[in-house]
C-alpha positions in Angstrom: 4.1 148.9 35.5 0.4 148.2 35.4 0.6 145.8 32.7 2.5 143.2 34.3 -0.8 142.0 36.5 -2.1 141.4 32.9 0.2 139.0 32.0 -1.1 135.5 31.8 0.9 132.9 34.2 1.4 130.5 31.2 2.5 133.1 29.2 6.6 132.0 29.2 5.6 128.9 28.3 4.4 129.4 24.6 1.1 127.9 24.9 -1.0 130.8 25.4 -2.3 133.6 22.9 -0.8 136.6 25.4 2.8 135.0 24.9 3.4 137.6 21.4 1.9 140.3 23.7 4.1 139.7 27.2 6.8 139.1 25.1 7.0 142.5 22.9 6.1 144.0 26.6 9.2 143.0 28.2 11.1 144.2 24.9 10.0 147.1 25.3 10.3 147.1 29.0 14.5 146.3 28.3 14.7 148.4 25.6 13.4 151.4 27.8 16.5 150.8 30.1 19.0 150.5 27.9 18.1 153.9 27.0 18.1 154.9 30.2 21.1 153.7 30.7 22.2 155.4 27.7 20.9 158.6 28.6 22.7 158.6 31.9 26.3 157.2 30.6 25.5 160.0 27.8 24.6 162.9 30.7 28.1 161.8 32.9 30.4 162.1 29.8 28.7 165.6 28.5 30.0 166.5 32.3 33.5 164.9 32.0 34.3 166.4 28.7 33.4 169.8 29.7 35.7 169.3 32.9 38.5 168.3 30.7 37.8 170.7 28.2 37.4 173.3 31.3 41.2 172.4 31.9 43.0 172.3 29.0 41.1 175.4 27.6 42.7 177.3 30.7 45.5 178.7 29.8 47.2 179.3 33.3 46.4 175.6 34.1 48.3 174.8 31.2 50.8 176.8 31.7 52.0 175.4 35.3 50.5 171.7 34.7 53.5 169.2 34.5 54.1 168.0 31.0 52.3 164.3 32.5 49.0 166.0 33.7 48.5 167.8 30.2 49.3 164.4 28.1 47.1 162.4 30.7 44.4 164.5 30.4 44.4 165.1 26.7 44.0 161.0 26.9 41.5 161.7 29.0 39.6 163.9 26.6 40.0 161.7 23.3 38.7 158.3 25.3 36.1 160.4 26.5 35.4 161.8 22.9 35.7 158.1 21.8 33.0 157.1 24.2 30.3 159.7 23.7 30.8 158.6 19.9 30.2 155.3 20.3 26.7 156.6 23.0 25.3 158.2 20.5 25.9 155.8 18.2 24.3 153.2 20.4 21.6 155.7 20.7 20.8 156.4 17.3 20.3 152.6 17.0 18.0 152.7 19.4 15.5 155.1 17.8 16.8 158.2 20.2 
């Protein structure tokens, strides 16, 4: 970022004026990754929960699957579900 060549060298230290500035900069700055971060874990479970949804939603896997592979992915699919919840959630918090 640009702005960081801006920011005064005492700044950290609370004794300059630019300390309120740098400060609500870096907030930003970490707030603006978390989203990111957000975004991406938020992208990777939108996949996850299609694949799983993909399987169960086919009847001939189904059908064959082992009793085990159908309960373990059904697990799959509500802590999946559980985690996007809590994402957006997250999220919403965030101002997204």
């Amino acid at each position: 970022f640009i702005f960081i060549a801006f920011i005064h060298y005492k700044a950290f230290s609370g004794i300059t004026k630019n300390h309120f500035g740098c400060v609500g900069f870096i907030k930003l700055s970490i707030l603006f990754k978390k989203k990111e971060r957000l975004k991406k874990e938020e992208e990777r479970l939108q996949k996850e929960l299609a694949r799983v949804n993909g399987m169960l939603g086919n009847e001939r896997f189904v059908s064959r699957a082992p009793e085990a592979k159908i309960q373990e992915e059904k697990a799959k699919l509500e802590k999946y579900t559980q985690m996007m919840n809590q994402v957006k959630e997250r999220l919403a918090q965030l101002g997204e």
